[in-house]
C-alpha positions as CSV (number, residue, x, y, z in Angstrom):
1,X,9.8,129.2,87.6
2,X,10.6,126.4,85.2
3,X,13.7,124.3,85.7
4,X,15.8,121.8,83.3
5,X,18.6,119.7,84.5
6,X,20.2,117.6,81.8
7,X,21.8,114.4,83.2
8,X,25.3,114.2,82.9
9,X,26.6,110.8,84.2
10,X,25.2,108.0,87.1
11,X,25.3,110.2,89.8
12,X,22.0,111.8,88.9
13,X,23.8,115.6,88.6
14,X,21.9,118.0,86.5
15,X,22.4,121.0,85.0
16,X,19.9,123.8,85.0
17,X,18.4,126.1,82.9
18,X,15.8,128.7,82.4
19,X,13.2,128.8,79.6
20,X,11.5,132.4,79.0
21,X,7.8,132.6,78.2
22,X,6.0,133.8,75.3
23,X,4.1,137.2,75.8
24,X,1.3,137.0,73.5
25,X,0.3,133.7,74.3
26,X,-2.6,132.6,76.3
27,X,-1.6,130.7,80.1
28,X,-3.6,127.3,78.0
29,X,-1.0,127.7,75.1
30,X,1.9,128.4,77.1
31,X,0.9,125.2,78.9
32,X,0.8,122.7,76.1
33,X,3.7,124.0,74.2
34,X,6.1,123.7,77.0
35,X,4.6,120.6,77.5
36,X,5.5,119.3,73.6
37,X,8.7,121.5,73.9
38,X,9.4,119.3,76.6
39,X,8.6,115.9,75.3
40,X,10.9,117.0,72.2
41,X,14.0,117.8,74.3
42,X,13.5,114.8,76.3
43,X,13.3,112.4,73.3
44,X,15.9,114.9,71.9
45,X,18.6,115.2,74.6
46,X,18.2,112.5,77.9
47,X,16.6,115.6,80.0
48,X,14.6,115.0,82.9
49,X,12.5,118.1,83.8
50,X,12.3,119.3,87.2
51,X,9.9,121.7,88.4
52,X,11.3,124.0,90.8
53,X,8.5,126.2,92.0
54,X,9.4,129.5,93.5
55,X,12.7,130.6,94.1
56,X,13.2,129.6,97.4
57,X,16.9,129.9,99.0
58,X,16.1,126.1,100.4
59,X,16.0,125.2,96.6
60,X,18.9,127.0,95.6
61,X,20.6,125.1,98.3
62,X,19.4,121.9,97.1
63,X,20.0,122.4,93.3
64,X,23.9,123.4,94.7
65,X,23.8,120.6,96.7
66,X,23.1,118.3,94.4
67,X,25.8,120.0,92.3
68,X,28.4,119.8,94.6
69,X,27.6,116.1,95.0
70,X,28.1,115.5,91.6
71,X,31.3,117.2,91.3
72,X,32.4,115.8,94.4
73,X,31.6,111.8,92.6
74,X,33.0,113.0,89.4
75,X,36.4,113.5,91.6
76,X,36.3,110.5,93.3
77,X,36.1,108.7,89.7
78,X,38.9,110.7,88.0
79,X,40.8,109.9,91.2
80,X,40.1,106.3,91.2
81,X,40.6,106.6,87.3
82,X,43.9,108.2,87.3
83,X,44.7,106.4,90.2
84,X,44.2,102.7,88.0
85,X,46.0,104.5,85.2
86,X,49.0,104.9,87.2
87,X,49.2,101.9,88.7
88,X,48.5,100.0,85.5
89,X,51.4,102.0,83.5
90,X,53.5,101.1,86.0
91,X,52.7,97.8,86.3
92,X,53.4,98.3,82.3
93,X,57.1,100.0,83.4
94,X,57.9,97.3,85.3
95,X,57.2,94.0,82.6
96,X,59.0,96.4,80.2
97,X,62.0,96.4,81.9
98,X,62.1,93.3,83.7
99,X,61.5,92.2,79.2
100,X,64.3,94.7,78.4
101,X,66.5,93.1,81.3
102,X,65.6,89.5,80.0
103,X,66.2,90.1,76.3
104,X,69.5,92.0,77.5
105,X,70.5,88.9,79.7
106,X,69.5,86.5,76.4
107,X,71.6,89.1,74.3
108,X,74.9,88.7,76.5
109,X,74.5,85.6,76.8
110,X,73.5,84.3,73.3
111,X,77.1,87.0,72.4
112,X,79.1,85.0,75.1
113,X,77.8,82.0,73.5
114,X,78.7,83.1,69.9
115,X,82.2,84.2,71.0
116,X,82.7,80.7,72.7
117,X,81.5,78.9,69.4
118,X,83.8,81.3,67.2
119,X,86.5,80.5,69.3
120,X,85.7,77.0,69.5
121,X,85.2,77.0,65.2
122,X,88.9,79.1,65.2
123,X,90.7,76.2,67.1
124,X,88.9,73.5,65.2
125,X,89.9,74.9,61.9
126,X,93.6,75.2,63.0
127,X,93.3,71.4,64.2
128,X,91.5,70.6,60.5
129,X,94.3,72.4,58.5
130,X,96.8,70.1,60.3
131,X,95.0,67.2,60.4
132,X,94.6,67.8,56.6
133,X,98.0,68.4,56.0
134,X,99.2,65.3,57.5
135,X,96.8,63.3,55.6
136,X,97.8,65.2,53.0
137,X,101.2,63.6,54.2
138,X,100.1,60.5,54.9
139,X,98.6,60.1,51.2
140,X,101.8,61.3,49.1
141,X,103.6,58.5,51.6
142,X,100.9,55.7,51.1
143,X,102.0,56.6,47.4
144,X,105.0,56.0,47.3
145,X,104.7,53.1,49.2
146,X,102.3,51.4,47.1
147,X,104.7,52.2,43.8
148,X,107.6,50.8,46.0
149,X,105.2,47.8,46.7
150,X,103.6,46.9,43.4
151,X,107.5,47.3,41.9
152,X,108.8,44.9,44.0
153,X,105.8,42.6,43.7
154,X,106.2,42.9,39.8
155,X,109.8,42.1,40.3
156,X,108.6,39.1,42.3
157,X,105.8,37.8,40.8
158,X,105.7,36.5,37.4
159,X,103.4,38.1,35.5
160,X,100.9,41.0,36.8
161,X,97.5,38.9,37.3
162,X,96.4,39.1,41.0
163,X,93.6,36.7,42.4
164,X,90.8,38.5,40.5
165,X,91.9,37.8,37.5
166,X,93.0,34.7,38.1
167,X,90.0,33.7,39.3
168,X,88.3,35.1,36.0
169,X,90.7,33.0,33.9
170,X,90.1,29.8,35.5
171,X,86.7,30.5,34.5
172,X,87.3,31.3,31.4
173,X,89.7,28.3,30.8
174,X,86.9,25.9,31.9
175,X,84.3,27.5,30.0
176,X,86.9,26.8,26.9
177,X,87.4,23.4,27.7
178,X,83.3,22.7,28.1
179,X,82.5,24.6,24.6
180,X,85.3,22.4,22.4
181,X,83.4,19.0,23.9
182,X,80.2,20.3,23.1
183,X,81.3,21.1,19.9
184,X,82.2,18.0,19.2
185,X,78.9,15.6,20.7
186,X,77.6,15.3,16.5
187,X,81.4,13.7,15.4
188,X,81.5,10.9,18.2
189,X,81.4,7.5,17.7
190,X,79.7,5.8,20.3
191,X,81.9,2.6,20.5
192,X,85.2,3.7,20.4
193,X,84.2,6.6,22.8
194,X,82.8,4.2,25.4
195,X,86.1,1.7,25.0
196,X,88.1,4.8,25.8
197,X,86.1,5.6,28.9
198,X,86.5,2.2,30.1
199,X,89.9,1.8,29.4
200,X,90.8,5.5,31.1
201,X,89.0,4.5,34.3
202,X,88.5,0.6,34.9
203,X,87.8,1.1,38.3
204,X,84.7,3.1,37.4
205,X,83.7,0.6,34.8
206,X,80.9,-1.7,37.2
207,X,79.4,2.5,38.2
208,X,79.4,3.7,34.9
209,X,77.6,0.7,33.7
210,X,75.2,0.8,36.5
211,X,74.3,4.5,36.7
212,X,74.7,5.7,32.7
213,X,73.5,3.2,31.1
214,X,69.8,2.6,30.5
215,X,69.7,-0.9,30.5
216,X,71.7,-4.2,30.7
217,X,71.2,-4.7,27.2
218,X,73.0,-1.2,26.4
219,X,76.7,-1.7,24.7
220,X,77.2,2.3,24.5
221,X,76.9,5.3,26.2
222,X,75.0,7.9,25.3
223,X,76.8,11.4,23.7
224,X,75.9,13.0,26.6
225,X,77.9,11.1,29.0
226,X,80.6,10.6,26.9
227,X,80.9,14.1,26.1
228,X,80.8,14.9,30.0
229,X,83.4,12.4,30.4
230,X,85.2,13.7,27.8
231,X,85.4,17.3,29.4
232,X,86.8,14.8,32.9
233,X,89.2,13.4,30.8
234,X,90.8,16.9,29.3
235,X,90.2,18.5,32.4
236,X,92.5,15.7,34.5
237,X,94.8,15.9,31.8
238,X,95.4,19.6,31.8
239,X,95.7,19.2,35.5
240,X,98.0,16.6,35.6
241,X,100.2,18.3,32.6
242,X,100.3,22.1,33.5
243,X,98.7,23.0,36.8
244,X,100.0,20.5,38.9
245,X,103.6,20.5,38.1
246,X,106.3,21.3,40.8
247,X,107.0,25.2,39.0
248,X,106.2,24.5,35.0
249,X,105.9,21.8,32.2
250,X,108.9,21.0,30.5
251,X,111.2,23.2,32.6
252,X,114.8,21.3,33.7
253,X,114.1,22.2,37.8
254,X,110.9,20.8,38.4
255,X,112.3,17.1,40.1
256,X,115.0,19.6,41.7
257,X,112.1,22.1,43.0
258,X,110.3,19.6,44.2
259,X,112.9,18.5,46.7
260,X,113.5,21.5,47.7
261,X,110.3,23.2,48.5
262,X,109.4,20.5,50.3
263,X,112.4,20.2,52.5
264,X,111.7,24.1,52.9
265,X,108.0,23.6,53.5
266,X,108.6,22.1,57.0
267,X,111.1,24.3,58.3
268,X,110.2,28.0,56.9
269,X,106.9,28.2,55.0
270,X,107.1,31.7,54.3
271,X,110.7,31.1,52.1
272,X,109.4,28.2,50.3
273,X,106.7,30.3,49.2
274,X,109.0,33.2,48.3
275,X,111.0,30.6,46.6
276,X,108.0,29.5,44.7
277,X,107.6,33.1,43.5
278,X,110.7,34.0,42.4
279,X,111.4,30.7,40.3
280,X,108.3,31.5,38.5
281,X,109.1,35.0,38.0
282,X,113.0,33.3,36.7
283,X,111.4,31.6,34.2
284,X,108.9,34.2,32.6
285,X,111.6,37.0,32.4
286,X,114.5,35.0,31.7
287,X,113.4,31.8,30.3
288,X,116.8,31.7,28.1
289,X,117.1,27.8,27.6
290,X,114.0,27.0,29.7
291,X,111.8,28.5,26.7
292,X,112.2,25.6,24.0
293,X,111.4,22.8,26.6
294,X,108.4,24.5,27.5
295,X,107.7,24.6,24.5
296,X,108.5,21.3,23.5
297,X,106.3,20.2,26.3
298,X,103.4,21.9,24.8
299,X,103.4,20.2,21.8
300,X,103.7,17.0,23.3
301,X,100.6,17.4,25.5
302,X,98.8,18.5,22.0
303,X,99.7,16.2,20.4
304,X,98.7,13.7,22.8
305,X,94.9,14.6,23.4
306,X,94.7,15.7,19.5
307,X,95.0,11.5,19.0
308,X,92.2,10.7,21.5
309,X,90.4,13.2,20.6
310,X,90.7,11.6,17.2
311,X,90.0,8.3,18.2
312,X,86.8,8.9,19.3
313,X,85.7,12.0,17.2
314,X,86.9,10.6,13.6
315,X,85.9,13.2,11.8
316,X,88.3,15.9,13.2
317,X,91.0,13.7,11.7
318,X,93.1,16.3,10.2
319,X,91.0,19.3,11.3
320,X,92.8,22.2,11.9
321,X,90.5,24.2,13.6
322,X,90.5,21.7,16.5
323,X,94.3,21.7,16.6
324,X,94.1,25.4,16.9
325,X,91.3,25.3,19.5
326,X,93.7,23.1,21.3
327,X,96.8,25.1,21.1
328,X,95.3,27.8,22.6
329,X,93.8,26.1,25.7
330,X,97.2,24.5,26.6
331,X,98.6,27.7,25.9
332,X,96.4,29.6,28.5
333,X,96.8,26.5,30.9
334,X,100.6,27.5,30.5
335,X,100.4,30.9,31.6
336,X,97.2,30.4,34.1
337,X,100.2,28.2,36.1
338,X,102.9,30.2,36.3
339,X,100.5,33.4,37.1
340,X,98.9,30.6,39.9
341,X,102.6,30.1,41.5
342,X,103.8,33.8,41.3
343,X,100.8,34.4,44.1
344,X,101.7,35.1,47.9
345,X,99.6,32.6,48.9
346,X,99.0,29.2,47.0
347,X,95.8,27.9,44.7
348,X,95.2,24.5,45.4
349,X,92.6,22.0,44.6
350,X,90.8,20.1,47.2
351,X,90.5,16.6,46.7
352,X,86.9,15.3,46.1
353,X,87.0,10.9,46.9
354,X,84.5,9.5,43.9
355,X,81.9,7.4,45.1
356,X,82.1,8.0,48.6
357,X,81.7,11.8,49.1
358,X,78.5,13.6,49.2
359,X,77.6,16.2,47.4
360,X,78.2,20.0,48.9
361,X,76.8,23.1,47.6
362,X,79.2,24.9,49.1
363,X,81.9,23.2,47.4
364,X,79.9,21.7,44.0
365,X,77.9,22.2,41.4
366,X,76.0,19.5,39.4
367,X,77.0,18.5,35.7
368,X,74.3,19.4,33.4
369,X,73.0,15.7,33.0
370,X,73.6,15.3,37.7
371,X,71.7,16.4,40.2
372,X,72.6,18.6,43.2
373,X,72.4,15.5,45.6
374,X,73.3,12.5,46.5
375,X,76.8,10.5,46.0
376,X,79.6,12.1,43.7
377,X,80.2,9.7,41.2
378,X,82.0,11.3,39.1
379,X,84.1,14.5,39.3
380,X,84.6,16.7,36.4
381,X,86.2,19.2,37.0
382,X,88.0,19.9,40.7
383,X,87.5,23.2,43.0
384,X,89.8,25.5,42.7
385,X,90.4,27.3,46.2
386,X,92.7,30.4,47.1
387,X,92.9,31.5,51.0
388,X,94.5,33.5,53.2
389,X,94.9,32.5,56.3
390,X,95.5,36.3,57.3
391,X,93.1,37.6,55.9
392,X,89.6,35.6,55.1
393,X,88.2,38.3,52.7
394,X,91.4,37.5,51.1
395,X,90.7,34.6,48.3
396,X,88.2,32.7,46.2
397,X,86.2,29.6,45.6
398,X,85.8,28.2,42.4
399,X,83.1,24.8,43.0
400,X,83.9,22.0,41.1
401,X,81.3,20.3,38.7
402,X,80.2,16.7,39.9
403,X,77.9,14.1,38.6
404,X,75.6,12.7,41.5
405,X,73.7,9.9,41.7
């Protein structure tokens, strides 16, 4: 008898079956289409054909055998399979949960965390909303304060210019004084300008001569220099006139004042300078008599440069304009002063010794026709320096304009 087994996995098991033979077929033929019949199934399927011959009990036994081996491997695998799977899902289990106790441990924490922070936001929101109501506070104070301040400084002071713009206008008051020379370099007349020069400032006549003029042989100078000399001359005059005066030009107190402030100076220098202030603001606001000696002042001081002026310019003789030009920079000069005195702390000008100090960048500038080096020959127009000794941001430096050699 003819036997398949088909093979069903690596333990070489088989399963059997019968195949029937045709009855009108010759032994030869029956032969050799088994034989293709087997060839196709084992292409076909994976069989292996076994030929059992005779149906022994011993071959039962074996084919059984072999069975129950198989069955008895197949077992063992599905044990060991199922025996893997379980340890593997709970190997699974156990990352699950020790994940699920880790995430729940990040939760409660990450929430204790939160509520700390909330709390933390609540009790720095309470401290904000006071802090901001006290600045809040704090500002409408700072307010009033600062009206109460700038009142009383406006009651103090004599007019409302602080250092800024003071500092602008002496500027500006230079810049006037510079542009009505310049304006007048064509009209000059070389002679009587240089007499005038000479006769101003003898003791600078043997300098002048040396470093101005060209040559021995010059009588003149030229109408740069006596221009620049001029803008010296106008300059120390405005000085001397307006700025420098104890309180004001033409005021009644100023030899009294003097007295006083310096007799205050040594003992309290904080009342002198109050003092200062308040006279200043005295004769602004309440000028009563005051006023027409000012301004009688003013007119003398005109007057007085108009006819050098005229004297070396000849041609303005008469000229208006120039009067005008005048009036207004003695007029501006006026109020600069008493705007310079009603300050808390004073405006002075530092002294600069011609032909023995050097020149300072710090502290100079050069003329147009100097250079920045050398001696100072001649100063034209003096620094003009406010500080504080409170308070160093506190101030300004205004250099003055030299002529080096």
């Amino acid at each position: 008898m003819m036997m398949m087994l088909k093979k069903r996995d690596s333990s070489s098991s088989y399963t059997a079956t019968t195949d029937s033979s045709e009855e009108n077929m010759t032994p030869a033929d029956v032969e050799t289409a088994m034989d293709l019949e087997l060839d196709e199934e084992e292409e076909k399927h994976g069989f292996r054909m076994m030929e059992v011959s005779g149906d022994t009990d011993s071959d039962k036994d074996l084919v059984i055998h072999s069975l129950n081996e198989s069955l008895h491997i197949h077992k063992e695998i599905l044990e060991r399979i199922q025996a893997e799977k379980d340890a593997f899902m709970g190997e699974i289990g156990r990352e699950r949960e020790e994940e699920k106790q880790t995430v729940q441990n990040e939760r409660t924490a990450a929430q204790q965390a939160l509520e700390e922070q909330c709390d933390r936001y609540q009790r720095l929101e309470t401290a904000y909303e006071s802090l901001r109501k006290e600045l809040e506070s704090k500002k409408e104070e700072y307010t009033r304060m600062e009206t109460n301040f700038y009142s009383y400084v406006r009651s103090v002071r004599a007019t409302d210019d602080d250092l800024s713009t003071i500092q602008s206008e002496i500027g500006h008051l230079s810049g006037l004084i510079n542009n009505l020379c310049m304006g007048l370099r064509s009209k000059v007349d070389r002679e009587r300008g240089t007499a005038f020069i000479f006769e101003r400032w003898p003791d600078k006549q043997a300098a002048i001569r040396e470093h101005l003029f060209k040559s021995d042989n010059e009588a003149t100078l030229e109408p740069g220099f006596i221009t620049m000399l001029m803008e010296k001359f106008l300059m120390e005059t405005i000085m001397q006139e307006v700025l420098e005066q104890p309180i004001h030009m033409g005021v009644s107190v100023n030899h009294a004042y003097q007295e006083l402030t310096t007799w205050m100076e040594r003992r309290n220098k904080e009342w002198a300078d109050r003092l200062r202030q308040q006279i200043s603001a005295l004769i602004v606001k309440q000028p009563h008599e005051e006023e027409e000696r000012i301004g009688e002042a003013q007119e003398v001081l005109i007057s007085y440069i108009l006819e050098q002026l005229c004297a070396i310019y000849p041609k303005i003789n008469g000229d208006l304009n120039q009067k005008k030009k005048l009036e207004t920079i003695i007029a501006r000069a006026a109020k600069l002063n008493l705007a310079m005195k009603g300050q808390d702390i004073k405006i002075r000008c530092e002294p600069i010794e011609e032909g023995i100090a050097q020149f300072d960048g710090e502290l100079m500038k050069a003329a147009s026709k100097g250079k920045a080096e050398g001696t100072v020959l001649l100063v034209i127009s003096p620094p003009f320096i406010a500080s504080d000794p409170e308070d160093e941001e506190h101030g300004f430096l205004i250099r003055a304009k030299v002529f080096c050699v």
